[in-house]
N, C-alpha and C positions, 0 to 999 in steps of 0.2 A: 337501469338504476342499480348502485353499489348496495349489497349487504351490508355495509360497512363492518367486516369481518373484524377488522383490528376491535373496535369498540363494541364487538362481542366479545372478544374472546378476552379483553381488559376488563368485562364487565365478571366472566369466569375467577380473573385471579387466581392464575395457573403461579406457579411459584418457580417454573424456571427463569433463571437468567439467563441463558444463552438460548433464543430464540427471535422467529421470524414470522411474520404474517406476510405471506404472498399473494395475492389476490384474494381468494376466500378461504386460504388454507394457512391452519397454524402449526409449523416446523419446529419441534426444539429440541436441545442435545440432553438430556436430563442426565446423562452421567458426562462431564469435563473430559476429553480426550476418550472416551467409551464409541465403539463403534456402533449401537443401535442407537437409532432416533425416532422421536413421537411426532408422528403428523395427527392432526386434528381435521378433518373434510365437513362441510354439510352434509347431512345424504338425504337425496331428494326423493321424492315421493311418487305417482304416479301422474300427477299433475305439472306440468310444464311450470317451472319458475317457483316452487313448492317446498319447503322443506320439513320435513319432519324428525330430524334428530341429529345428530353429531354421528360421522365416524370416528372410531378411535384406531391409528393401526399403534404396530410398532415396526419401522423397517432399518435393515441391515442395507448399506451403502451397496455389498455385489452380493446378495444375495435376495434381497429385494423383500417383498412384505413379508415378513414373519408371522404375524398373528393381526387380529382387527376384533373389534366388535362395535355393535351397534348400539348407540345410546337413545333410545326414545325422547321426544318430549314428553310424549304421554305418558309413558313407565316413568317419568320423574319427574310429575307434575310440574314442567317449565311454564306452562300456560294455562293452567288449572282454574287460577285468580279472573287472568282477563277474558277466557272462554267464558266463564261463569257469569263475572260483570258483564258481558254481552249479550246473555243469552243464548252463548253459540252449542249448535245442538250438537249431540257427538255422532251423528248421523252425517253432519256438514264435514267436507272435504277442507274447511279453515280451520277445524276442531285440532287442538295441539299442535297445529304446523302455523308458520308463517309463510307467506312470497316475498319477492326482492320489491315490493312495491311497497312505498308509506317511510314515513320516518321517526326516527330508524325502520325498518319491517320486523326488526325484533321486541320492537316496544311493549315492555309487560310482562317480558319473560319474568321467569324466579326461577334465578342458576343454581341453585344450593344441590338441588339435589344431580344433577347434573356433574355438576363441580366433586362432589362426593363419589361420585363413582369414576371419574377420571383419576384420582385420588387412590381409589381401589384399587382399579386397574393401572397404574404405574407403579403401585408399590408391589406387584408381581414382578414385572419385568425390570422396575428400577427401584431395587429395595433403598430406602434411607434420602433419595431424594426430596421427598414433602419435604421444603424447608420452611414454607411461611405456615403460620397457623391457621388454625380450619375457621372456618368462621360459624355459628353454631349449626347445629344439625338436624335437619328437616325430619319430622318423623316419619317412618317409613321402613323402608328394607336396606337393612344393613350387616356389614360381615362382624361377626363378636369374634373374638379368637377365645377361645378352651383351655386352660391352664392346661398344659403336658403334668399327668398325675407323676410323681417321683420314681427312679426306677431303684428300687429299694428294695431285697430279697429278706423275703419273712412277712414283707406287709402286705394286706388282701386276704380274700376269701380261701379259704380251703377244703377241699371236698375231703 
């Protein structure tokens, strides 16, 4: 049975337009004519048919993967709601993962925070890209940026 990858990854609202879902894996060009591209993978678990998070890479055409990180469900409560309505212990090997069986097998997730740290992680490697708005934001862990204090000679402390 299909993951139905596309209608996860629609369920995401990634804000490229120039992209592809290939079997379970989502390709897109986030910068127009820029030579690195975002692939998006399941990463499976220890359990055959299993998954527990999103890979994120970034890869160069001849020079191949540049960078990747690993997106939990569980570091970003994707399955928090329907573990909990279930009962599911965190003990149980179905705890924040799904299989490719059921329909969807994703049903129940909560992308936000998910969505939020893909978000993060493109605007390192493809600054200005985010063009669709975020949609509100999961409390939790997130990056603040620090005003740059002025570089101004005469202001500050003086010993």
């Amino acid at each position: 049975m299909s993951l139905q990858a596309p209608e996860f990854f629609a369920e995401l609202c990634l804000p490229f337009h120039d992209y592809a879902v290939v079997g379970n894996t989502y390709f897109a060009a986030p910068v127009p004519g820029g030579p690195l591209r975002l692939r998006i993978d399941f990463s499976a678990t220890i359990y055959a048919d299993t998954y527990g998070g999103l890979r994120v890479a970034v890869v160069h055409p001849e020079r191949g993967e540049i960078d990747a990180v690993k997106l939990s469900f569980l570091d970003h409560g994707t399955f928090h709601r329907r573990d909990e309505a279930n009962n599911t212990s965190r003990r149980s090997d179905k705890y924040a993962t799904f299989n490719k069986h059921g329909q969807p097998p994703w049903e129940g997730a909560v992308t936000t925070g998910l969505r939020d740290a893909i978000e993060q992680y493109t605007a390192v490697w493809f600054p200005g890209t985010w063009t669709a708005p975020s949609r509100a934001r999961a409390a939790g862990r997130t990056a603040h940026r620090t005003p740059t204090p002025p570089d101004t000679p005469g202001i500050g402390r003086r010993r």
